[in-house]
C-alpha positions in Angstrom: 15.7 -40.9 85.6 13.4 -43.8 84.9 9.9 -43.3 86.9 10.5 -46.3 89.5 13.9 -44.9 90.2 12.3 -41.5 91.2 9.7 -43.3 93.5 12.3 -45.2 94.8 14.4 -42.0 95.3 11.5 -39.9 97.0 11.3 -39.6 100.7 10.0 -37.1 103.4 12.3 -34.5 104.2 12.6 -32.6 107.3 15.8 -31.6 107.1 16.4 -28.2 104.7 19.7 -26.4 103.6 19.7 -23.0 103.4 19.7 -22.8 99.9 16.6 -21.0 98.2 14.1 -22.8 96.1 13.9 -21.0 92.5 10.6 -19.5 91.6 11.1 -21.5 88.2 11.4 -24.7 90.3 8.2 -24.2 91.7 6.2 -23.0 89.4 7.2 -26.3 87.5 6.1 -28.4 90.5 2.8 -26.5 90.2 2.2 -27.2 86.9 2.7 -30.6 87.3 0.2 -30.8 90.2 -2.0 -28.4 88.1 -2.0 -31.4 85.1 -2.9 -33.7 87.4 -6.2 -36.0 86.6 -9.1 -35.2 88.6 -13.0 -37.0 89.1 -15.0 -35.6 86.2 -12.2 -33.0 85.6 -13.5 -31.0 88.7 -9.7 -30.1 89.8 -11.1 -29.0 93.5 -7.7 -27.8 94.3 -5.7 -24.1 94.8 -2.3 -24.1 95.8 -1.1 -21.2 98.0 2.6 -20.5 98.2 4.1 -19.3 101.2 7.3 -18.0 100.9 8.3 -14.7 102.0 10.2 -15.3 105.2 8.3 -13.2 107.8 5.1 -15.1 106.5 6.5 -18.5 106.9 7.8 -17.4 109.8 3.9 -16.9 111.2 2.5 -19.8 110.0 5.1 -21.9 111.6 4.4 -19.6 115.0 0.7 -20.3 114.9 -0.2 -23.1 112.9 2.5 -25.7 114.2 3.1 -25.3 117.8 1.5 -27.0 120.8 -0.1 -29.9 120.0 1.4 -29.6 116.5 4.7 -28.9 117.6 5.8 -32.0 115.9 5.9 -30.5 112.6 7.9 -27.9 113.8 10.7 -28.6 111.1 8.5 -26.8 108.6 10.7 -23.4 110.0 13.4 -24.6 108.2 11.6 -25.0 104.5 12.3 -22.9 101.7 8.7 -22.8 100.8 5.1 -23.9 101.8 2.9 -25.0 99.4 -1.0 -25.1 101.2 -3.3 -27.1 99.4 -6.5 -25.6 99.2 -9.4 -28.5 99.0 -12.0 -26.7 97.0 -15.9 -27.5 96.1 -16.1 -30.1 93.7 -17.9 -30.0 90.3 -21.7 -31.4 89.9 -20.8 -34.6 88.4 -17.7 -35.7 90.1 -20.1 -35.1 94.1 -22.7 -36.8 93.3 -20.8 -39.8 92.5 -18.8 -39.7 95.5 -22.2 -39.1 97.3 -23.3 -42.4 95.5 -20.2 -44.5 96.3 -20.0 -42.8 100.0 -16.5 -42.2 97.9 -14.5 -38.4 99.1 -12.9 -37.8 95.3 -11.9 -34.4 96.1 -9.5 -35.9 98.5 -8.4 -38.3 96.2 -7.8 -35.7 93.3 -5.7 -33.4 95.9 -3.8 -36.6 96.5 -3.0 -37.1 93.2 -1.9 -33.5 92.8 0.1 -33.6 95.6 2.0 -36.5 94.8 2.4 -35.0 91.1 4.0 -31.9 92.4 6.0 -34.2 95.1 7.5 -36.4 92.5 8.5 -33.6 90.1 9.9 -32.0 92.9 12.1 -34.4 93.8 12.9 -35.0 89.6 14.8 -31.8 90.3 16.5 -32.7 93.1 14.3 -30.5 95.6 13.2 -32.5 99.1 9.1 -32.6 100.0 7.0 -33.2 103.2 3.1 -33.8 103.1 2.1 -32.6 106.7 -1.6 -33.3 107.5 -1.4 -32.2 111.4 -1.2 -28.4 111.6 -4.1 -25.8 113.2 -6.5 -25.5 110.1 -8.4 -22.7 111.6 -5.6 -20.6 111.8 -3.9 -20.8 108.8 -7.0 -20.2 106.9 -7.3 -16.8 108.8 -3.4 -16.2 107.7 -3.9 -16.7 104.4 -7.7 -15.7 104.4 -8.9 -19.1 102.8 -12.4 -19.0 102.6 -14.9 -21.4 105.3 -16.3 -23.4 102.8 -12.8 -24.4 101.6 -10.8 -27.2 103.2 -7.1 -27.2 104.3 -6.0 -31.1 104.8 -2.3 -31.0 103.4 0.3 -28.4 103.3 3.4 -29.2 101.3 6.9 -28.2 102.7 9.7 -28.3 100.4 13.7 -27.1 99.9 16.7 -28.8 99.3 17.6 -31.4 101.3 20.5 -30.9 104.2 21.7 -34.2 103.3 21.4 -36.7 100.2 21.0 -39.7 102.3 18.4 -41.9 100.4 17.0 -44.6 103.6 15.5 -47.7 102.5 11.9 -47.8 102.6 10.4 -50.4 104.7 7.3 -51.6 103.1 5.4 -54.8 102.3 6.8 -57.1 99.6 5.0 -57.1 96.6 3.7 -60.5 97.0 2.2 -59.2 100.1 0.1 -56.5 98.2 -0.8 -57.7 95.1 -3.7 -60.6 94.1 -3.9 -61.9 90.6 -7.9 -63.5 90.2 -7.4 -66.3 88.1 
């Protein structure tokens, strides 16, 4: 598949099957994330997999109801992939302290949407969920306090292989040549 084709293809799924996501699958998302350029090389990121079903089945209980009911559909993933936002390296914070500039979220973005798109290379459907109670998944999973949570990853096969069009702004809209 030619790279603009997979964008084009890639979409948030909420909607699993039942079908089990292969350990081989994943760790083949995770390298791609793991290869994934960073600020100064500092690769702030660890990747925690959840997916034994009576764990899942805790995190969705206490990290995505109430107020964060609305990612709720997680119960229905094969697998969670937390993304650990780690310290960054010397080099690559002091520059972002320069240029008022967070790289470490940058670089977990970059990694996520590595792991996302090779995901979806194999035919396996992704969410980013952003909105979920931080403070207790990182007693779950025993994530350190000086470690941020800010995306966890939910993927499986999609229910359906509906691809919707995305609605974005033309490309005349978002691009500026300086002549």
């Amino acid at each position: 598949m030619e790279f603009l084709e997979l964008v084009k293809k890639r979409k948030s799924t909420r909607k699993y099957a039942k079908e089990p996501v292969p350990d081989e699958a994943i760790e083949k998302c995770l390298e791609a994330a793991r290869l994934a350029p960073s600020a100064c090389n500092s690769q702030p990121w660890k990747f925690i997999v959840v997916k034994q079903q009576q764990l899942r089945e805790r995190v969705v209980r206490e990290c995505f109801n109430g107020v964060y009911a609305i990612n709720s559909f997680v119960k229905k993933a094969n697998v969670l992939i937390v993304v650990v936002r780690q310290k960054s390296n010397y080099t690559s914070s002091l520059g972002g302290k320069l240029r008022e500039v967070d790289f470490g979220l940058i670089d977990i973005g970059i990694a996520c949407d590595h792991l996302t798109l090779q995901a979806e290379e194999m035919g396996i459907g992704s969410c980013w969920i952003g909105w979920f109670n931080e403070k207790a998944l990182k007693k779950i999973l025993d994530v350190s306090k000086k470690d941020k949570i800010d995306i966890v990853l939910s993927l499986g096969y999609p229910e359906e292989d509906y691809i919707k069009p995305k609605k974005r702004k033309t490309l005349e809209e978002t691009r500026e040549y300086i002549k």
